[in-house]
C-alpha positions in Angstrom: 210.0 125.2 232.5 210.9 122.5 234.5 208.6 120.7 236.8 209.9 121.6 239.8 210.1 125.1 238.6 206.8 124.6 238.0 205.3 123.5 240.7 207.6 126.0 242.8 205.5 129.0 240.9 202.1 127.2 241.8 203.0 127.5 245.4 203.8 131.5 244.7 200.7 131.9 243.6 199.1 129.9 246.5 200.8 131.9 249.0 200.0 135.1 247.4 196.2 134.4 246.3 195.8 132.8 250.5 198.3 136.2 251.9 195.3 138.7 250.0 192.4 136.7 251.0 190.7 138.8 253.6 191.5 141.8 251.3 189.9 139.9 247.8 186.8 139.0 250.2 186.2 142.6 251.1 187.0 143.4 247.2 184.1 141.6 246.4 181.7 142.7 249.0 183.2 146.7 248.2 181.7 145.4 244.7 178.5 144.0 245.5 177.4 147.1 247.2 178.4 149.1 244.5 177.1 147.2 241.2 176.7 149.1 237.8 175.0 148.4 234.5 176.6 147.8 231.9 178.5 150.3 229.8 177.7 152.1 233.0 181.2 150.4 235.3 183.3 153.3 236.0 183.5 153.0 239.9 184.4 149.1 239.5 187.2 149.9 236.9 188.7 152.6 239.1 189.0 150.3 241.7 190.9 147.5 239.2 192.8 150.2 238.2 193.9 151.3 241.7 194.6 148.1 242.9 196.3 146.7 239.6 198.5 150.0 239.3 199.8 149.4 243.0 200.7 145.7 242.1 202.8 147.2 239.0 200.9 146.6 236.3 200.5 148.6 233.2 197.0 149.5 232.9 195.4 150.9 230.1 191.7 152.5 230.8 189.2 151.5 227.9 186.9 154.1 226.6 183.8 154.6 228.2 184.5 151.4 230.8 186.8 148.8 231.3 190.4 148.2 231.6 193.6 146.3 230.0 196.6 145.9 232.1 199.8 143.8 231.4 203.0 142.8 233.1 206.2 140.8 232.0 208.5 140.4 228.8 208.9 138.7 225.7 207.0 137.4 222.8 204.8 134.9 224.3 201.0 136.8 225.6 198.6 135.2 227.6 194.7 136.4 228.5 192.7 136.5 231.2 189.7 138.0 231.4 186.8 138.8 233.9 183.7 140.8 232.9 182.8 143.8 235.3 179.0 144.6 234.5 175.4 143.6 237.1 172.1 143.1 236.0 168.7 145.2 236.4 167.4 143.0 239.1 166.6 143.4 242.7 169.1 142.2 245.7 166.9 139.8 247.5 169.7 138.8 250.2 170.0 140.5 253.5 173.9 140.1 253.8 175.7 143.3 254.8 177.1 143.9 251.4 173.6 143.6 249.5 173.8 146.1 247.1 173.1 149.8 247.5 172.0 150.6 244.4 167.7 150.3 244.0 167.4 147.7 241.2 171.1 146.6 240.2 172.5 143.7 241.7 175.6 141.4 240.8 172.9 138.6 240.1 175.8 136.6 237.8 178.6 137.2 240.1 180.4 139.3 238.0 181.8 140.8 241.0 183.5 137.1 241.9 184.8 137.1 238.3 186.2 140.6 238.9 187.9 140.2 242.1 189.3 136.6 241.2 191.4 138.0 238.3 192.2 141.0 239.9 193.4 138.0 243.0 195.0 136.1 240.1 196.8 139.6 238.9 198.6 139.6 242.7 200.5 136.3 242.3 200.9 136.8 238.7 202.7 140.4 239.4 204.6 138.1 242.3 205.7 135.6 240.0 207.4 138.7 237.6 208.8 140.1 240.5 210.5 136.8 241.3 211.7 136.4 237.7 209.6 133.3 237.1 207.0 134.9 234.5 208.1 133.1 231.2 206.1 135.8 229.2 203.6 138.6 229.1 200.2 138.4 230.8 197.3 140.4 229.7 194.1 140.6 231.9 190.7 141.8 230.1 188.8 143.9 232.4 185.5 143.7 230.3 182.5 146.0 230.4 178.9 145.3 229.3 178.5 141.1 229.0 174.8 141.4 229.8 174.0 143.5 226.9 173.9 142.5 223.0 176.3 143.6 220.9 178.1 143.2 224.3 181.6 144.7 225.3 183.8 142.0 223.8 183.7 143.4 220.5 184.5 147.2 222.3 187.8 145.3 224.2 188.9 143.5 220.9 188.9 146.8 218.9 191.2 148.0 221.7 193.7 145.8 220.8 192.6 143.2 223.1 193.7 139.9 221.3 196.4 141.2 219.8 199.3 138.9 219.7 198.1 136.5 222.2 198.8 132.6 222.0 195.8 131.9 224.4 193.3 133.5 226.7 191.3 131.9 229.7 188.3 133.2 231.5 185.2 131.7 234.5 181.8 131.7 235.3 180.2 131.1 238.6 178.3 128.3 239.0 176.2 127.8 241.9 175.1 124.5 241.1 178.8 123.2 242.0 180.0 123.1 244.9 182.9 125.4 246.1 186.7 123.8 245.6 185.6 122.1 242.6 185.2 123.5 238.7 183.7 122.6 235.8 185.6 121.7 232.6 184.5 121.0 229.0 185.9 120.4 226.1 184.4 122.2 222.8 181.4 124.0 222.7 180.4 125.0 227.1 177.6 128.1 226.1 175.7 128.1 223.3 175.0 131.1 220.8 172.7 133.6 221.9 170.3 135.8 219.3 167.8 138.1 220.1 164.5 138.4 218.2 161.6 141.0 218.0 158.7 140.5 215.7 156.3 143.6 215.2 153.2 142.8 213.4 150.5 145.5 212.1 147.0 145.3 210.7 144.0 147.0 210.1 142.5 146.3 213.6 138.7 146.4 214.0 135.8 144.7 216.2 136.1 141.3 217.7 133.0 140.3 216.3 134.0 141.0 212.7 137.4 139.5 213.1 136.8 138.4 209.0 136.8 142.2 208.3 139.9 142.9 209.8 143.9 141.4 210.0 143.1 139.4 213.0 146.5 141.0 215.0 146.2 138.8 218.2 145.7 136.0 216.8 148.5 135.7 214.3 150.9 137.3 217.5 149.9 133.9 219.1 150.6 132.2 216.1 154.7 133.3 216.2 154.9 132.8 219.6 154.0 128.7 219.0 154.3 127.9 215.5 158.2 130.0 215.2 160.0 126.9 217.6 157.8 124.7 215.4 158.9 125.4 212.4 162.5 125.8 213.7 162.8 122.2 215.0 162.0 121.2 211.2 164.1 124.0 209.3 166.9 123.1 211.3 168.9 120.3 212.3 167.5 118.4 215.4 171.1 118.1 216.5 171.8 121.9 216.9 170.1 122.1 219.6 167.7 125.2 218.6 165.5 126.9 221.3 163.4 129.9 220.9 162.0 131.6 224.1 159.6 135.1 224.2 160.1 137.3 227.2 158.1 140.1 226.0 154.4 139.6 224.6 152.1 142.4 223.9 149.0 143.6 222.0 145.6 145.5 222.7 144.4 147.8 225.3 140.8 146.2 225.6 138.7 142.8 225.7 136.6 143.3 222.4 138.8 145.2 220.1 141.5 143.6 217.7 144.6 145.9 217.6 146.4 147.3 215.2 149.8 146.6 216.2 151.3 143.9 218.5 155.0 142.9 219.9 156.7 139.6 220.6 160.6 139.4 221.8 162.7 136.8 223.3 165.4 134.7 222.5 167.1 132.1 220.1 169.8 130.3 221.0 171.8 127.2 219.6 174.0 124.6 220.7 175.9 124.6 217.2 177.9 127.1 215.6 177.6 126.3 212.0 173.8 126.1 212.6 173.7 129.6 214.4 175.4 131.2 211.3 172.9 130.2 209.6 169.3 130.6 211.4 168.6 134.2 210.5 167.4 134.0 207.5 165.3 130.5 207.9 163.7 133.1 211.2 162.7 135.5 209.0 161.2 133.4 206.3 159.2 131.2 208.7 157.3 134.5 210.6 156.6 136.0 207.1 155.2 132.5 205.9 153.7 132.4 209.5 151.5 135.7 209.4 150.5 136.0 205.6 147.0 134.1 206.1 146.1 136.2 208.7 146.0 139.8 206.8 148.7 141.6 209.1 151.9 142.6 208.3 155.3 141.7 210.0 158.8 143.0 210.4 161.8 141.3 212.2 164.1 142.6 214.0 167.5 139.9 214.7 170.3 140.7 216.0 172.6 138.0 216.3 173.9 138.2 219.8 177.2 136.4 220.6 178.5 132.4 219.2 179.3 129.6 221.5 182.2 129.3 223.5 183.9 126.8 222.2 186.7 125.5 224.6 190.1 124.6 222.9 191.3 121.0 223.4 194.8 122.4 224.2 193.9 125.2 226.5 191.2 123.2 228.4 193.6 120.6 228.8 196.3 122.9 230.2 193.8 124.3 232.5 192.3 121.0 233.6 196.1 119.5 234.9 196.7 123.0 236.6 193.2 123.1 238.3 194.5 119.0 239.3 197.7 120.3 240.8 196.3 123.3 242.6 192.8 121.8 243.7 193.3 117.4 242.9 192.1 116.0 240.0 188.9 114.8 241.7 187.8 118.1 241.7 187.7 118.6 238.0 183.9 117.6 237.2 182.9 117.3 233.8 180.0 119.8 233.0 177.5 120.0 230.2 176.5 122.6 227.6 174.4 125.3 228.8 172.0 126.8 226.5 173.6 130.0 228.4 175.0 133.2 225.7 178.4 134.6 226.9 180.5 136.8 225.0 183.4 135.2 225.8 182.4 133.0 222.4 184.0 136.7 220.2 187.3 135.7 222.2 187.3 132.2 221.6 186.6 132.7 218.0 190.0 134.7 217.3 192.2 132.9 219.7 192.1 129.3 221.6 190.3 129.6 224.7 189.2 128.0 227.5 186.3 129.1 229.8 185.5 126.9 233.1 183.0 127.2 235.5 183.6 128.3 239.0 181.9 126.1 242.0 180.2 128.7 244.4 177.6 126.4 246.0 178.6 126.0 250.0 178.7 121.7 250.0 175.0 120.7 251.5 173.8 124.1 251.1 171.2 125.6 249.0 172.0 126.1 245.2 171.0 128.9 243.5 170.2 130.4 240.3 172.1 133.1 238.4 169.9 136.1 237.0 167.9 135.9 240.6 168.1 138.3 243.2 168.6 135.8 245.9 171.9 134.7 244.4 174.5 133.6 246.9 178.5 132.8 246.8 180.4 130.7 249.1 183.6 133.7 249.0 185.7 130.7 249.1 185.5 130.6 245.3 187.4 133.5 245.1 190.6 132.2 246.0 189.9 128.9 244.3 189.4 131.3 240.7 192.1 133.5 241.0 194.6 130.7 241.7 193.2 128.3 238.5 193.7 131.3 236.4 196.5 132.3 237.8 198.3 129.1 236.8 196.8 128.7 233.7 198.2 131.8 232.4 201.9 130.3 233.9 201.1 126.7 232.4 200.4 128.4 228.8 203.0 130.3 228.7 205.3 127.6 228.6 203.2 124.9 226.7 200.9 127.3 223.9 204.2 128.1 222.2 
């Protein structure tokens, strides 16, 4: 495509994305009243569907949740994708659209994701209109990201990936401010694993804890000496963490129980590491328990692998996001030691995730998972048009 054919379809899709603002805003409030769990997204993909359909897309409902629509011709496929699931947490705000539902909240601004792709589906379905779509788009309407095994895997066995050349998706991120986004090249999430350890003994008398498997105790003993052992099993460099979330043993002061709990999380910077920290996990909290007299089983389920941005895509994205937003607003950002299930996409097909400033500039930044998250709605626009043109850029250059 030629530049100036190029740059003509980057002002479609700046019209189009600034003509549906008002109605991408309300979109997303519609959402945040509304939020669903996971697996659980059936209003939110109705409404994708509705407004998708009317745009002149071909969508294609998932089972259970979730949606796959696609517009234009010819051999070349491009992916976007947006993930439709909120999280079991209480809406702290008091805005007009706090959510409805006791308990759920969009707490990870899922419902930004959602409404910037359907925003970047518009000018997309614009742009084949005009005869100016050098390709097919594919946008991923994903259920249940929150959740491990999450709904990546259920969209991929739906024929998801199939024949595409790239795919792109964004995350909020609160602590950059709106009109910018993050980039990164390689690895931007890290793998995320989750762990329970269930440990049983003989229980007995605190004051004969010599006559019994001393179950407490050795439950304390995972909880500190597992990310000990871990940080000299494995390589420093993988960046290895192990959290607990869940601790629990006992009913009284002076008796040892019989059975305890312990759950949280592993998570790793590196790939090649994560493949491989199962069985060093299980061998350390067997090794870990055995002088105390109690028993131990492990539960792992390895959860999802880093996103690992590809140099080609990222780029691509990167001089779009320059074009449509300046080049000073492309800040580098770090790894997080976040999980993102994005990582099962970007392990079949070269992909590029960036992160979506939704902090108001000078105002408060926030945290995702909490209730009292808050989105300058500004970012909506700013994702749907980035994605947008990445999906036109790729076309043309992922050949």
């Amino acid at each position: 495509m030629p530049s100036a054919d190029f740059s003509a379809s980057l002002d479609v899709v700046t019209d189009v994305v600034h003509k549906h603002e008002d109605d991408l805003v309300e979109l997303r409030r519609d959402l945040h009243r509304h939020p669903e769990l996971s697996w659980q997204e059936q209003r939110t993909t109705d409404r994708v569907i509705e407004l998708l359909s009317h745009a002149g897309w071909q969508v294609t409902p998932a089972p259970r949740s979730g949606a796959i629509a696609e517009i234009g011709d010819g051999d070349r496929v491009v992916g976007l994708r947006a993930d439709l699931d909120a999280l079991p947490v209480h809406d702290l705000t008091d805005d007009p659209w706090s959510s409805r539902v006791p308990g759920v909240a969009h707490a990870c601004g899922h419902d930004v994701h959602t409404t910037a792709l359907v925003g970047a589906g518009y000018a997309l379905a614009e742009l084949h209109e005009r005869g100016a779509l050098e390709g097919r788009v594919r946008l991923l309407f994903q259920p249940a990201e929150e959740v491990m095994p999450g709904g990546a895997q259920h969209l991929i066995a739906q024929g998801a990936l199939e024949g595409l050349t790239r795919v792109y998706a964004l995350h909020c991120e609160p602590a950059v401010d709106v009109g910018r986004i993050g980039v990164r090249t390689g690895p931007i999430t890290s793998a995320a694993d989750r762990i329970e350890v269930r440990l049983e003994g003989t229980g007995g008398h605190t004051s004969r804890p010599h006559l019994t498997g001393d179950l407490t105790f050795a439950l304390a003993k995972v909880t500190s000496e597992l990310p000990a052992v871990l940080s000299r099993r494995m390589d420093p460099r993988a960046g290895v963490s192990v959290v607990w979330g869940l601790m629990r043993a006992g009913s009284a002061p002076n008796v040892i129980p019989d059975q305890g709990i312990v759950a949280g999380t592993v998570r790793i910077l590196d790939a090649d590491a994560w493949a491989g920290c199962e069985p060093v996990v299980r061998e350390a909290v067997i090794d870990i328990v055995r002088p105390y007299g109690v028993t131990a089983s492990v539960d792992y389920l390895q959860g999802v692998p880093p996103v690992v941005n590809e140099q080609g895509a990222i780029a691509d994205l990167a001089a779009v996001a320059g074009e449509l937003l300046g080049a000073h607003r492309c800040v580098e950002v770090p790894q997080s030691l976040g999980g993102e299930d994005f990582g099962w996409y970007a392990d079949q097909v070269p992909a590029a995730m960036f992160r979506l400033g939704t902090r108001t500039p000078g105002g408060a930044t926030y945290d995702l998972h909490q209730g009292d998250l808050r989105v300058d709605e500004q970012a909506i626009g700013v994702g749907a048009r980035v994605l947008a043109g990445a999906a036109v850029r790729s076309l043309v250059t992922a050949r």
